[in-house]
N, C-alpha and C positions, 0 to 999 in steps of 0.2 A: 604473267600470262593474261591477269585479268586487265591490266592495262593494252597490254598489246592487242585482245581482243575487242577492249571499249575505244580506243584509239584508231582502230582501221575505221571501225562501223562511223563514229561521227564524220570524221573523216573523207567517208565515203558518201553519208547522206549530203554533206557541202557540197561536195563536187555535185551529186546528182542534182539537188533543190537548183542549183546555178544552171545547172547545162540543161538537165532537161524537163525542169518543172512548163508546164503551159507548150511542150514542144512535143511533134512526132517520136514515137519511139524507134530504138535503133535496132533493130534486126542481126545477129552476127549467127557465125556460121550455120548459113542457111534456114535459119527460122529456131535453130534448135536451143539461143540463148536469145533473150528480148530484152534490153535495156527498158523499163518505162517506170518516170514517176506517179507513184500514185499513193495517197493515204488510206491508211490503216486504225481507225477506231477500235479493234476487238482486239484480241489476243494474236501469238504470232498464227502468219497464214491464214489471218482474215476469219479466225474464230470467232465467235459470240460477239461481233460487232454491236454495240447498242448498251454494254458495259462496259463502257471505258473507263469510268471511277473505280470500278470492284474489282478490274485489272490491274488500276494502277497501284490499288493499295495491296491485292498481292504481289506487285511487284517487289514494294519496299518488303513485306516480309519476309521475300525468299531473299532479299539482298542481306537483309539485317540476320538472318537465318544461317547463311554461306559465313557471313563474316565473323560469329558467334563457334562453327563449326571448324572454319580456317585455325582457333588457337590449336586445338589439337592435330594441329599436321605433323605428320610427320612420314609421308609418304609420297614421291616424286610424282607419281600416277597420279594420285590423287591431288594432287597439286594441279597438274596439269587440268582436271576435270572441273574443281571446281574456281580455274581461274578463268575456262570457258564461260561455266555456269554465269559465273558472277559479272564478267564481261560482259556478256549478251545482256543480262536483267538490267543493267544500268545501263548500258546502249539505248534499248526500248525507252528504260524507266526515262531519261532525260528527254524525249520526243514527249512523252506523257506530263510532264512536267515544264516544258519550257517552249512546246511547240502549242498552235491555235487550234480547239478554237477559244480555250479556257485553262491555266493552271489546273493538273490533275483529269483535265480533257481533252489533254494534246493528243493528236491522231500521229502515229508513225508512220515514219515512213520508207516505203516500200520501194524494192525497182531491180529487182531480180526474177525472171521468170523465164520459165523452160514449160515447154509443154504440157498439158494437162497434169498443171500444179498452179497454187494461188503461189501470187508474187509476194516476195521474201525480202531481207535483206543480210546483211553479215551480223549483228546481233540474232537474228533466227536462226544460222545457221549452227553459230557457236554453242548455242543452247540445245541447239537438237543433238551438236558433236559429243557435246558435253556428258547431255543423257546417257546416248547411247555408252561411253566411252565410262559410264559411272554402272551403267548396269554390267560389263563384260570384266569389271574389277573386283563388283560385286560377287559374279557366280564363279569365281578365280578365289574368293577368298581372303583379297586382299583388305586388311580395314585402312580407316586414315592412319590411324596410329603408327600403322609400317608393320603392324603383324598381322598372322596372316590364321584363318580359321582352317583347320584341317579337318581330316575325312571324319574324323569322331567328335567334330564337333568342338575339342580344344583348341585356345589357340596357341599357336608356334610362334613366340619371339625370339628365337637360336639361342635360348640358353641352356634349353632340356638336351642337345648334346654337348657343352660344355660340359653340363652336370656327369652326364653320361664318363665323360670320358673321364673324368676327376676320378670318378668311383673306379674306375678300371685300373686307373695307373695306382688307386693307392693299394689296390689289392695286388695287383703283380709286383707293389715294391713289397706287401708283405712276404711273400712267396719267396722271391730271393731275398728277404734276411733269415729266412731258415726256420723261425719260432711260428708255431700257430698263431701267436698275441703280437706278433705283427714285430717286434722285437729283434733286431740281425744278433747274428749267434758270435758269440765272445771269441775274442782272440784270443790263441794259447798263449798263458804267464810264459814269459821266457826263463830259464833255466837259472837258480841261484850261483850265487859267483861260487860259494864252495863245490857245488854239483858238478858245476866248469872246468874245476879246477881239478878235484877227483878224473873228470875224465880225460883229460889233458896228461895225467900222472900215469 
């Protein structure tokens, strides 16, 4: 996931820096999507412009943070969320790092914009999906781990009915063997050959 979303975004910035850096922007359906290159110094969506070093080294945090947090997956959702997360920060992070005007000064770059909203790209996008998509697994319950926090606050890895059911079956098999001590009740000794034989006579 995190390649697939680090992979559209550069991707996408090529195409865009080539077609329409220095060119009119492209207007599509009726005004309400704007193709336009433009750079971005601050955070995504044109935050705090004018920190672009203190961005960039949170960037690498949250990256080295994600990838620290990735060994313990074991969660599909989660997976998915934070291969968003970690795709978008390294999308950005490589503009910060490889684009001008300075290593660690690179402005990103932007060229997505819909109406009264700052222009974006696919790393913003991935990172907001990501959020959003880490907070609704969060009040669900769900951890990375793949268990899952219930209404009291335990959590549930589906063993406590396993356990459940173990205790049940060993008590119903105590039940039909007959004995309180859990014990099935002895078969009757069969009949000595004399006793057989008396009755036989």
């Amino acid at each position: 996931m995190a390649l697939a979303a680090l992979g559209l975004d550069v991707v996408s910035k090529v195409v865009v820096v080539a077609t329409l850096q220095d060119r009119e922007p492209i207007r599509l359906l009726g005004g309400l999507l704007t193709l336009r290159e433009t750079r971005n110094s601050g955070a995504a969506f044109s935050i705090g412009t004018g920190y672009t070093i203190i961005f960039t080294l949170i960037a690498i945090g949250v990256v080295v943070a994600i990838l620290r947090t990735a060994r313990n997956l074991r969660s599909v959702p989660w997976a998915v969320c934070l291969g968003l997360l970690l795709g978008g920060a390294f999308g950005n992070l490589i503009d910060r790092l490889l684009r001008a005007p300075a290593p660690l000064q690179g402005h990103v770059v932007d060229w997505i914009e819909v109406p009264n909203w700052p222009v974006f790209n696919l790393a913003d996008s991935a990172i907001v999906c990501g959020g959003v998509l880490a907070v609704l697994l969060a009040a669900r319950g769900l951890q990375i781990d793949g268990t899952r926090i219930g209404k009291d606050g335990g959590k549930d890895d589906g063993q406590n009915g396993d356990k459940h059911d173990a205790k049940d079956d060993a008590e119903v098999g105590g039940r039909d063997g007959g004995g309180a001590d859990g014990k099935g009740a002895e078969s009757p000794e069969p009949p000595d050959s004399a006793s057989a034989s008396e009755g036989r006579g």
